[in-house]
N, C-alpha and C positions, 0 to 999 in steps of 0.2 A: 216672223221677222223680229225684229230690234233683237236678236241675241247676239250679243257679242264675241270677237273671237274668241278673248281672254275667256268667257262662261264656256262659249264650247269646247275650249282644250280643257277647260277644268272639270267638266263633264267625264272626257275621255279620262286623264289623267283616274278619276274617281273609278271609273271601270276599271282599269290598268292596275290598279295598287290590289287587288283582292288578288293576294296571293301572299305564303307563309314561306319567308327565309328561314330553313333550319338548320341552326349552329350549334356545332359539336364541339367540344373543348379537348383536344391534341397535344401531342408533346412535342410534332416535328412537321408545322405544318405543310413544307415543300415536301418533305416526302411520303404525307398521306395525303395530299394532293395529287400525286403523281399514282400514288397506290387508285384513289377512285378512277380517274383519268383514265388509267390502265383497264380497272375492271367495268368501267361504262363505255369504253370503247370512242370515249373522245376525244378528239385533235390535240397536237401537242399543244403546250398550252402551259402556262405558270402562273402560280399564284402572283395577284398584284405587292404582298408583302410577306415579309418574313413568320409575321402574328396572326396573318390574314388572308385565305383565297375564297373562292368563290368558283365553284363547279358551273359552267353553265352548257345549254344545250344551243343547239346550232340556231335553235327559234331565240334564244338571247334569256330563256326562262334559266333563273338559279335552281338548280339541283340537288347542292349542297354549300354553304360554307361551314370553314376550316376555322376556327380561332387556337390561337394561342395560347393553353395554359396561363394563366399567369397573367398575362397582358392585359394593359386599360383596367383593372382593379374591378370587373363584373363577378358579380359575387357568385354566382351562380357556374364561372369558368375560374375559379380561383386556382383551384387544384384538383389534382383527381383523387388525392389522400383524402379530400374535403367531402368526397361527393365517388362512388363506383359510377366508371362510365361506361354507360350506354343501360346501365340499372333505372327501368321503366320508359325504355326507347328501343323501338323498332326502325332502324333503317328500310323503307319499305320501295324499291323503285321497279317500277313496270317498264320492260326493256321491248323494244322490236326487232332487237337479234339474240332472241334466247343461247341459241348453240351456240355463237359467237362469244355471248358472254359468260358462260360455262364453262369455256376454254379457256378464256382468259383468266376465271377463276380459279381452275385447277393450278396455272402457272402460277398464280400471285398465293397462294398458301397450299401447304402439306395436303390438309384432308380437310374437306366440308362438317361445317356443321349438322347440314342435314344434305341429304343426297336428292338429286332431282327425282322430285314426283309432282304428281296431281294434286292440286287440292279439289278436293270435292266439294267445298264449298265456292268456289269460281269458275272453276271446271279449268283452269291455268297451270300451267307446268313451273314450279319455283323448286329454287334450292338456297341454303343459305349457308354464311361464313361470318368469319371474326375481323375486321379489320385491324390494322396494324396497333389499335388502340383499345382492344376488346371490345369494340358496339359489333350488337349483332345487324348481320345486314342480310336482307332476304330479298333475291332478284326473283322475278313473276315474271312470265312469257303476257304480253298484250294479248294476245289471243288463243 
């Protein structure tokens, strides 16, 4: 007893925040937002700004955000002349419709990165690709 509501939502809240928003710096964020959209296979959906979206899944967990080149003066998204992107970043998402998102991959670029296989170290089926902004991205089957 005597705990208050405000301690207990603050409680929750403190569980709730352990988790890592990762943001990629883009040249065109509506349409590589629409680019992951497309190859995660979810709901139509728009970025809330021009500088700015936020991929999220149906449970409301972020996925990915989208930043804007350039925008808000973060040093680290200034430009991509400044910094190669996706140089020391793996795009990494574990998908529950593999062949679904496979397909969807082939349509959204020419030729894969790497072509579906095993890894033997997960015992999971992935393959990977380029996004519209050269990060590499590699889709895993959950199971």
């Amino acid at each position: 007893m005597g705990v208050s509501v405000t301690q207990d939502r603050l409680e929750v809240l403190e569980r709730a925040m352990k988790r890592i928003w990762t943001i990629i710096g883009v040249a065109d964020v509506v349409s590589s937002f629409e680019w992951y959209r497309a190859l995660l296979g979810l709901p139509m959906a728009v970025p809330a700004h021009d500088h700015f979206g936020q991929l999220v899944d149906a449970d409301g967990t972020v996925l990915l955000c989208l930043h804007q080149w350039g925008a808000h003066g973060h040093p680290t998204l200034s430009s991509p002349e400044e910094s190669v992107p996706g140089n020391g970043l793996l795009l990494f998402f574990r998908v529950d419709d593999f062949d679904a998102a496979l397909s969807r991959a082939t349509g959204l670029v020419g030729a894969l990165e790497e072509e579906p296989r095993k890894n033997p170290a997960t015992g999971t089926l992935e393959f990977a690709l380029r996004d519209p902004d050269g990060y590499y991205v590699m889709v895993s089957a959950l199971a």
